[in-house]
C-alpha positions as CSV (number, residue, x, y, z in Angstrom):
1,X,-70.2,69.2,72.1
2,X,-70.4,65.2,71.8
3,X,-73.4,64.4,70.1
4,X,-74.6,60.7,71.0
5,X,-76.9,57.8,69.8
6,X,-77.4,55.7,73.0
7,X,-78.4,51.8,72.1
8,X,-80.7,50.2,74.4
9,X,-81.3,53.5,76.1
10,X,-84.6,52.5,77.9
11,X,-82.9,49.8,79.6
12,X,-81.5,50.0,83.0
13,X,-77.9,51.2,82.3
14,X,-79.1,53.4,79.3
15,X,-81.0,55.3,82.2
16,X,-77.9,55.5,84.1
17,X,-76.0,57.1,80.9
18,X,-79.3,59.4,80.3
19,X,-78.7,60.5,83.8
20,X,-74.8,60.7,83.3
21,X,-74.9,63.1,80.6
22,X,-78.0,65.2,81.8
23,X,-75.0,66.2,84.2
24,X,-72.2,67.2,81.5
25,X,-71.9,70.2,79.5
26,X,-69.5,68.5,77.4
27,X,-71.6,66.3,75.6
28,X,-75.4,65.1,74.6
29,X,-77.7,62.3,73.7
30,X,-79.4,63.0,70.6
31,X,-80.9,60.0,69.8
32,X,-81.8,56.3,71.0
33,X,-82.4,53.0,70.0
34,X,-84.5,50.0,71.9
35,X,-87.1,47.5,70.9
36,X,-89.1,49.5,73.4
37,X,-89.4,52.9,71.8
38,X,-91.3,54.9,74.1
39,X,-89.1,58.6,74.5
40,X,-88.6,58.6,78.8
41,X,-85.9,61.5,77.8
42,X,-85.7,64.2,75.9
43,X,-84.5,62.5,72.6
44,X,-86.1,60.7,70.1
45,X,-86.4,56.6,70.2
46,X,-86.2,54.7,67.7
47,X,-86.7,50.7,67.0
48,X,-84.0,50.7,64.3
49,X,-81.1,52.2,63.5
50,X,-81.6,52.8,59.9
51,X,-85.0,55.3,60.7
52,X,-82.1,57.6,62.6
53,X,-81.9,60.9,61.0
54,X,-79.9,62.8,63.8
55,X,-76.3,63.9,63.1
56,X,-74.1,61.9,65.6
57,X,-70.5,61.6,66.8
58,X,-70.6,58.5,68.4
59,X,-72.7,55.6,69.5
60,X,-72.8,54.3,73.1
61,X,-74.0,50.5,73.2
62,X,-75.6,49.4,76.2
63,X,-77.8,46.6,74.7
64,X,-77.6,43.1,73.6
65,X,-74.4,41.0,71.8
66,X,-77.3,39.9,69.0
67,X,-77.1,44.3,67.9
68,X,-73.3,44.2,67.1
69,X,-73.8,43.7,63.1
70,X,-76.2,46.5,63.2
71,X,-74.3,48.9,65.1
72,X,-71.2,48.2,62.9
73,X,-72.7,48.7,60.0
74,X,-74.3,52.0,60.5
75,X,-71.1,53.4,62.4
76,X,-69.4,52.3,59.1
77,X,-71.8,54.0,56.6
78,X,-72.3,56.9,58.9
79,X,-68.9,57.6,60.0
80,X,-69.4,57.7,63.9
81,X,-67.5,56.2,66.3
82,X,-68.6,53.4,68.3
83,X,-68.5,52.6,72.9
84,X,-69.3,48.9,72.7
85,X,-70.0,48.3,76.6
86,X,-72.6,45.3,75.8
87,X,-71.2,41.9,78.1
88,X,-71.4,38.3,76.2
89,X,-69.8,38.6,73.1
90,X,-68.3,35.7,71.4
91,X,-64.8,35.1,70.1
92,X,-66.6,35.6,66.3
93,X,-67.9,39.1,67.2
94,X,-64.9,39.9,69.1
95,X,-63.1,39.2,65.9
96,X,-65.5,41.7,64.3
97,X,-64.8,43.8,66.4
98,X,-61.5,44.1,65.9
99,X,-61.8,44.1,61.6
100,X,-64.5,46.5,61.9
101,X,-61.9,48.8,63.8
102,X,-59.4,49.1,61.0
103,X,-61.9,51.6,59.2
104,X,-64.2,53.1,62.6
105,X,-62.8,54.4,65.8
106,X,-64.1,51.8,68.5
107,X,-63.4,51.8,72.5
108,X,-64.5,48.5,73.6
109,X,-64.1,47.2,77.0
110,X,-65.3,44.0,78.9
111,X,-66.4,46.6,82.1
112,X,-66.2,50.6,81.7
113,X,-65.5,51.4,85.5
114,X,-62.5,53.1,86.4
115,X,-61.6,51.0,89.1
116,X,-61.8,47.7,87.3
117,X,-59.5,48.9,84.7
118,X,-57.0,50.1,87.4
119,X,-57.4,46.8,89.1
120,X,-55.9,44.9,85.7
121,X,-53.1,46.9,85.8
122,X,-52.7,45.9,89.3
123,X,-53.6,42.4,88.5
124,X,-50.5,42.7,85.5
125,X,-47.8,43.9,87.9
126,X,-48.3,40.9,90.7
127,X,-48.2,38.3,88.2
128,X,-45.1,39.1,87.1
129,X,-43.9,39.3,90.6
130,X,-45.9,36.6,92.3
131,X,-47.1,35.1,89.3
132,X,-44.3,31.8,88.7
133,X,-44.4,30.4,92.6
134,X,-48.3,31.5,93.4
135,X,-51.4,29.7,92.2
136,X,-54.0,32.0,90.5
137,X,-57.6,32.4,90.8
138,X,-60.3,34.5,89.9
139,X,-63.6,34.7,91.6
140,X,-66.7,36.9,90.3
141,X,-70.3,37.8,91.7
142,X,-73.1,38.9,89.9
143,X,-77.1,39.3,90.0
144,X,-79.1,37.0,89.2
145,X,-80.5,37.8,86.3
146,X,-76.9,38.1,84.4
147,X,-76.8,35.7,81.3
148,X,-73.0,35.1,80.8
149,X,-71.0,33.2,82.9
150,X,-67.8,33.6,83.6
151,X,-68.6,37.6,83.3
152,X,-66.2,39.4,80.2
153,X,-64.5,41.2,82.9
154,X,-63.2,38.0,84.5
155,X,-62.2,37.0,81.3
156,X,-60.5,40.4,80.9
157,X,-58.6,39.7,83.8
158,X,-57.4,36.5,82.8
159,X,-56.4,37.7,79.5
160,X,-54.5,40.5,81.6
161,X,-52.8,38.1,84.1
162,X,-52.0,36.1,80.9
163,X,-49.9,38.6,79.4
164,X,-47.6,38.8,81.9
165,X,-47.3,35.0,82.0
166,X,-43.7,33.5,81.0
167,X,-46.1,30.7,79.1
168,X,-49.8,29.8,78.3
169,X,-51.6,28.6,81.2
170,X,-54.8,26.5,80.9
171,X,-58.5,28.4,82.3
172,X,-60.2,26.0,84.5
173,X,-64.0,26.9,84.9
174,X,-65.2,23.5,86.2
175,X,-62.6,22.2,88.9
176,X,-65.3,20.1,90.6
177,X,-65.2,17.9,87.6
178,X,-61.4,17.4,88.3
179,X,-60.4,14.5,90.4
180,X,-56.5,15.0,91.0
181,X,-54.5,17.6,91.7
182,X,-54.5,21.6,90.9
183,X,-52.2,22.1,88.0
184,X,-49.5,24.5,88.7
185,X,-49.8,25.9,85.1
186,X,-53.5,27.0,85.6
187,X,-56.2,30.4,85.9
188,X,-59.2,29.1,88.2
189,X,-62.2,31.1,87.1
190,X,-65.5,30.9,89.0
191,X,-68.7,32.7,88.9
192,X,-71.8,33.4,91.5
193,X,-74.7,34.6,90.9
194,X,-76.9,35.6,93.3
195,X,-79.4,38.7,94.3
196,X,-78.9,42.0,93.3
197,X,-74.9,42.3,93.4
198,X,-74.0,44.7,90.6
199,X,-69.9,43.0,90.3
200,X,-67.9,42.1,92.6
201,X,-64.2,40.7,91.4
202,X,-61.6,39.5,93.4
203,X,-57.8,37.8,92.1
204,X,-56.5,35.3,94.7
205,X,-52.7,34.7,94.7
206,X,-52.0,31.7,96.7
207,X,-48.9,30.8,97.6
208,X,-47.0,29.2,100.6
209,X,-47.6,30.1,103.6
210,X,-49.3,33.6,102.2
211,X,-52.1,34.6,100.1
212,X,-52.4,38.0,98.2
213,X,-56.1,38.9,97.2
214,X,-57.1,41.8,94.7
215,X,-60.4,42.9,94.9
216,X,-63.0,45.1,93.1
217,X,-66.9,45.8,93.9
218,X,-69.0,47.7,92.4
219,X,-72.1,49.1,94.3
220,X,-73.9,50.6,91.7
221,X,-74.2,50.6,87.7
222,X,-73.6,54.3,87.5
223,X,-69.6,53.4,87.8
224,X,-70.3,51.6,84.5
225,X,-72.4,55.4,83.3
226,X,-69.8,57.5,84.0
227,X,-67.2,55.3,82.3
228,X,-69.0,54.7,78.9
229,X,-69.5,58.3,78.5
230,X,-66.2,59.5,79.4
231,X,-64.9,56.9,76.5
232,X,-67.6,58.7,74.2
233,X,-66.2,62.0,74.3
234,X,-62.8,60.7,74.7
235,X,-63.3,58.7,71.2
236,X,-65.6,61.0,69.2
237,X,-62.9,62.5,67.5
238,X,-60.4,60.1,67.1
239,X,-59.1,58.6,63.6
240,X,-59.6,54.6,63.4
241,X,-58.6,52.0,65.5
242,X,-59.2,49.5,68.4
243,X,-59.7,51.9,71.9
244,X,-59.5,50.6,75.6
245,X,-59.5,52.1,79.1
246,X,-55.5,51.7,79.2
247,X,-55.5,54.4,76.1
248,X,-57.8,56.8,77.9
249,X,-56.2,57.0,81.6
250,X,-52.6,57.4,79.6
């Protein structure tokens, strides 16, 4: 049995992960953390990690970027593992991230569904077919109340689309600024945001004459649920290291 701390577990997606694992027999949450600590579960809440007394094997985060240090540290000194699923970190905590693995098993993703992680793959194998004669770009929707723009899995994408570049190409986020020509060496990136739209994500592949388009949409925040918690249980018992979806769907 996974036992779990979930991090901003009275906010809308740590409902969605409540109501994940109420429906598993594999695993369960034993304890939360939010600045709002009333208990609308079964576990206890608390406003701070340090007043945690519950044994744990891992720590879903479903909170803010400003909670990394905190996380980290208490993974560290109480040898859990860590799901970072927050959006909007910087290249600083990414780095952290990544340094902070070398001693504490951490899956960390820009987006936790299924489908968007599928749709990199996808996004890796056209660029390296289409990827030298067709112009890229990347288009992403969100609600309205999302506070990062371009979202981390558009960047994600790039990053994928990247890697199966022959060179570096240059992100363009602005291109209404830009009075001449598109580059040929360049990722577009563009974000809306607008309503209630959970994520939509779509790749564009323009090239002569013919346009390929990649698309994902998510309809509900549970995709994002059942993802996080399948990483928990898959990295509760894991020795240290940096985790991603590509490990988990091997």
């Amino acid at each position: 049995m996974t036992r779990i701390i979930l991090s901003g577990c009275n906010g809308k997606m740590g409902r969605f992960v409540t109501a994940c694992v109420d429906g598993r027999d594999d695993c369960t949450i034993v304890a939360g953390v939010d600045l709002n600590a009333v208990m609308l579960a079964d576990y206890p809440v608390y406003t701070d990690f340090a007043d945690i007394t519950q044994e744990a094997d891992v720590i879903i985060d479903f909170s803010r970027p400003t909670a990394l240090n905190g996380i980290l540290s208490f993974a560290a000194d109480r040898h859990v593992a860590c799901v970072l699923a927050s959006t909007g970190y910087d290249a600083r905590q990414i780095d952290r991230i990544r340094d902070a693995a070398q001693s504490t098993p951490i899956f960390f993703s820009f987006n936790m569904s299924l489908g968007i992680n599928l749709l990199t793959e996808l996004a890796k194998k056209a660029t390296a077919v289409l990827g030298d004669s067709f112009d890229i770009e990347i288009v992403e929707a969100h609600h309205n109340q999302k506070v990062d723009a371009p979202s981390g899995t558009a960047v994600m994408l790039a990053d994928a689309i990247q890697s199966a570049l022959p060179e570096p190409y240059e992100r363009v986020y602005d291109r209404h600024s830009v009075h001449e020509p598109r580059g040929k060496a360049e990722i577009g990136i563009h974000s809306v945001r607008g309503g209630t739209i959970v994520g939509e994500h779509e790749i564009i592949f323009a090239g002569r004459d013919e346009v390929v388009r990649l698309s994902h949409s998510a309809y509900s925040k549970e995709v994002f649920a059942v993802g996080a918690v399948k990483a928990a249980v898959f990295v509760s018992d894991k020795q240290a290291g940096l985790y991603s979806m590509a490990d988990m769907l091997k």
